[in-house]
C-alpha positions in Angstrom: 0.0 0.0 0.0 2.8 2.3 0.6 4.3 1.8 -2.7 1.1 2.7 -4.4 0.6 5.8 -2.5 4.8 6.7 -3.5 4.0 5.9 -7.0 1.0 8.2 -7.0 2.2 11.1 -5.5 5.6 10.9 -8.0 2.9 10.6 -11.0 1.1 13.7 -9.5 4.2 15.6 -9.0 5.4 14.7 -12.5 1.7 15.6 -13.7 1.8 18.9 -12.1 5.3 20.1 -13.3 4.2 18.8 -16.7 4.1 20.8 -19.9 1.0 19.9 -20.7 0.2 21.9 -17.2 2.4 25.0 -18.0 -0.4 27.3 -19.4 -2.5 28.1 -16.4 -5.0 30.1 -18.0 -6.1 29.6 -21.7 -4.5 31.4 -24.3 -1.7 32.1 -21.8 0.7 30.9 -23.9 -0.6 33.1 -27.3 -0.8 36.7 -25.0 3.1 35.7 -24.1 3.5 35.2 -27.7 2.2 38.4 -28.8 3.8 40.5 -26.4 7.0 38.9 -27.5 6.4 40.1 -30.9 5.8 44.0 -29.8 9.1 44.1 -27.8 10.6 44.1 -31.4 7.9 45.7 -33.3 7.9 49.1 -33.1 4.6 51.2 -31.3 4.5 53.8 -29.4 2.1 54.6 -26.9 -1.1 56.8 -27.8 -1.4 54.9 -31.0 -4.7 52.4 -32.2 -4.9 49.2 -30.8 -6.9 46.7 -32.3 -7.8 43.9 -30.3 -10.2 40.6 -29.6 -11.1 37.3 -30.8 -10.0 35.5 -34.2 -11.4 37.9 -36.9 -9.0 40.8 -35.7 -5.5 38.4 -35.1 -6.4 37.1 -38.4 -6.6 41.0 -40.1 -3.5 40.5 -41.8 -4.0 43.4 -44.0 -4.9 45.5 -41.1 -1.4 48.3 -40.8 -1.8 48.3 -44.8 -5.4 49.2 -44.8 -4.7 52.6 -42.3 -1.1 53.3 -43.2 -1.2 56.3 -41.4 -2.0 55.2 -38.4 0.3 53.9 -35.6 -1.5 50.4 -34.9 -1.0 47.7 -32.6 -2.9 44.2 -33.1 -3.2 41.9 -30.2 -6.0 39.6 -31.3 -6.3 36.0 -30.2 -7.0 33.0 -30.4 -11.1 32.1 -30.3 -11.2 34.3 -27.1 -14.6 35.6 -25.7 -15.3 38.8 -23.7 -14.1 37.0 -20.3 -10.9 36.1 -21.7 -9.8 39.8 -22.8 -11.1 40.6 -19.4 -8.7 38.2 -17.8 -5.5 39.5 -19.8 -6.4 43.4 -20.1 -3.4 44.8 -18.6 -1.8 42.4 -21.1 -3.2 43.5 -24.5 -4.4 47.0 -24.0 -3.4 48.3 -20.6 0.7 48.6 -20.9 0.7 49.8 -25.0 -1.4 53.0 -23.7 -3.3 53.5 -26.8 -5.5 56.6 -27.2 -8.2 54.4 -29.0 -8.8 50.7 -28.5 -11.7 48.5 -30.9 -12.6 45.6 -29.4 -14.4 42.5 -31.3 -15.3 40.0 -28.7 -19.2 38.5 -28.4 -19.4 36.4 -32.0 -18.0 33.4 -30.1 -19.8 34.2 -26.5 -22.9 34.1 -28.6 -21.8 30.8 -29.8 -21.6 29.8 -26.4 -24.2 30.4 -25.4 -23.8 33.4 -23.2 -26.4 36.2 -22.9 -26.4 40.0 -24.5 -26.3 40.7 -20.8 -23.1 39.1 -19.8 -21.0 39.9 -22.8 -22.1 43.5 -22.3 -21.4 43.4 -18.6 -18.6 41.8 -19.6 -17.8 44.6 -22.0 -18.1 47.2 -19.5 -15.7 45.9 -17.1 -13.3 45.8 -19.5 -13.7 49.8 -20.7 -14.1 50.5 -16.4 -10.3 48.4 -16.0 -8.9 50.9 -19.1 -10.4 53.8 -18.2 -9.0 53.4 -14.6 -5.3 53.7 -15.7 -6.2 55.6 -19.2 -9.2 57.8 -18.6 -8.9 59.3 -22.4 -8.7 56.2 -24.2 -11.9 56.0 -26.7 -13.3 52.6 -27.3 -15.0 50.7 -30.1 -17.2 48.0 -30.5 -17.4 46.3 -33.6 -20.6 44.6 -34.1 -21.0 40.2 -34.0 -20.8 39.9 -38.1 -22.9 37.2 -39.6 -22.0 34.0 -40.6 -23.2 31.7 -42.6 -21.7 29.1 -40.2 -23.6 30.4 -37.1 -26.6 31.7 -38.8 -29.1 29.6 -36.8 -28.4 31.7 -34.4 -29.1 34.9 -35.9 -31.7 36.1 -33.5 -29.0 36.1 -30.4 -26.6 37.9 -32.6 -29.6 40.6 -33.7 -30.3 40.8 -30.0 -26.9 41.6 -28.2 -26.1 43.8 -31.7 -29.0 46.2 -30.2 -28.2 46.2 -26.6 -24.9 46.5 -27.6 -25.6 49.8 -29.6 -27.6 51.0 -26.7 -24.6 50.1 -24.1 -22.2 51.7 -26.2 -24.6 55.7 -26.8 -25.1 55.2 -22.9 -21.4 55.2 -22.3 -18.2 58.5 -22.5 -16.2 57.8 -25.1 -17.7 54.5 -26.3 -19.2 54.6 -29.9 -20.8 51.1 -31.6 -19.4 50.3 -35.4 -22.1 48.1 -37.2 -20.6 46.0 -39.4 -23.6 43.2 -39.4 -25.6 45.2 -41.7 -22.9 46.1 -44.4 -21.9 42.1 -44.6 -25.4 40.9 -45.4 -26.5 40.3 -49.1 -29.6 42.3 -50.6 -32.0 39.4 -49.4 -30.8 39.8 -46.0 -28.5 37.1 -45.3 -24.9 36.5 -44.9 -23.1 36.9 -47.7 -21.0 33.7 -48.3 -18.5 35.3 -50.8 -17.1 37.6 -48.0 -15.8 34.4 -46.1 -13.3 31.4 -46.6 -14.2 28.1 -46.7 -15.0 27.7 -43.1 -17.9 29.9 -43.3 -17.0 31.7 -40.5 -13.2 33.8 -41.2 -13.4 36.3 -43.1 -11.5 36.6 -47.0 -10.4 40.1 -48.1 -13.7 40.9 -49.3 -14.8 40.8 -46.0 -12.2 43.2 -44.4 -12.6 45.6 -47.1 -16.1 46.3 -45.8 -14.9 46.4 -41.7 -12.0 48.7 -43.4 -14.9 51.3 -44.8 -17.0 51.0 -41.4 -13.6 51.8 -39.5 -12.3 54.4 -41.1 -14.3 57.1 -40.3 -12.7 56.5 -36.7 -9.8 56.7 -37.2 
């Protein structure tokens, strides 16, 4: 019997010190990544920082598309609301930019989680920036619609407008709407704007979130 309790604590130890248990919080390993990358990329503080889930780290045209503006990109992953919460100081806090867009909510929707809790969600994150950088503006760029997660266009139409109500109730928080421009004259998602997944966008797609941006910036 005491051999099989030695064994089991040396297997827990080993488990524990494991690599497979290095990255203690998910997409730990990604936000190290990127933060890597800016120590040699040059940004200076007060510029645009672009930042949330999968459709903004994979804007690969993005510094071409503004050229002129000092831009900083720390998408990630297939991260919701709650994990840009989690790593704010992270990706927005120490880069100090003077405007920050955020698209987070298209996968939180996809998992189920209410209008109410992304937008709390939301509002946490602005109240965390706004504590170290009161004069940074923010903006929230609308869930954009998928053919992939179509079926559940009526939770996306319903955090879309109590996001835009969130954002006019809110200093220096404006709402981009970029569900609207994507969709195809009958109303539905536009497949050529997207690769093969359905989901990602293609450069079609960005060229649109490039016209609804721009007026921003």
């Amino acid at each position: 019997m005491r051999s099989i309790v030695l064994l089991f604590l040396i297997v827990l130890k080993i488990g524990l010190f494991s690599p497979l248990f290095a990255q203690s919080r998910p997409f730990e390993n990604e936000v190290k990544e990127l933060n890597e990358k800016y120590q040699y990329l040059p940004w200076q503080k007060g510029g645009v920082l672009f930042t949330g889930s999968s459709s903004i780290r994979m804007w690969k045209s993005l510094k071409k598309d503004f050229p002129k503006t000092p831009i900083i990109n720390t998408g990630f992953g297939g991260s919701q609301t709650n994990d840009l919460l989690v790593f704010i100081d992270e990706l927005v806090v120490q880069y100090a930019p003077s405007k920050v867009f955020i698209y987070e909510g298209d996968n939180d929707i996809n998992a189920g989680k209410s209008s109410r809790q992304i937008i709390e969600e939301h509002y946490e994150i602005i109240s965390k920036v706004k504590d170290r950088l009161p004069d940074t503006k923010f903006y929230i760029i609308s869930a954009k619609p998928s053919p992939s997660r179509w079926a559940l266009k009526g939770a996306y139409l319903q955090l879309k407008e109590e996001m835009k109500q969130f954002c006019s109730s809110q200093d220096q928080v404006t709402f981009i709407d970029i569900w609207t421009p994507m969709l195809d004259k009958a109303g539905n998602p536009n497949p050529k704007l997207f690769v093969e997944d359905m989901l990602h966008m293609n450069d079609k797609g960005y060229k649109i979130w490039k016209k609804a941006i721009k007026p921003h910036l």
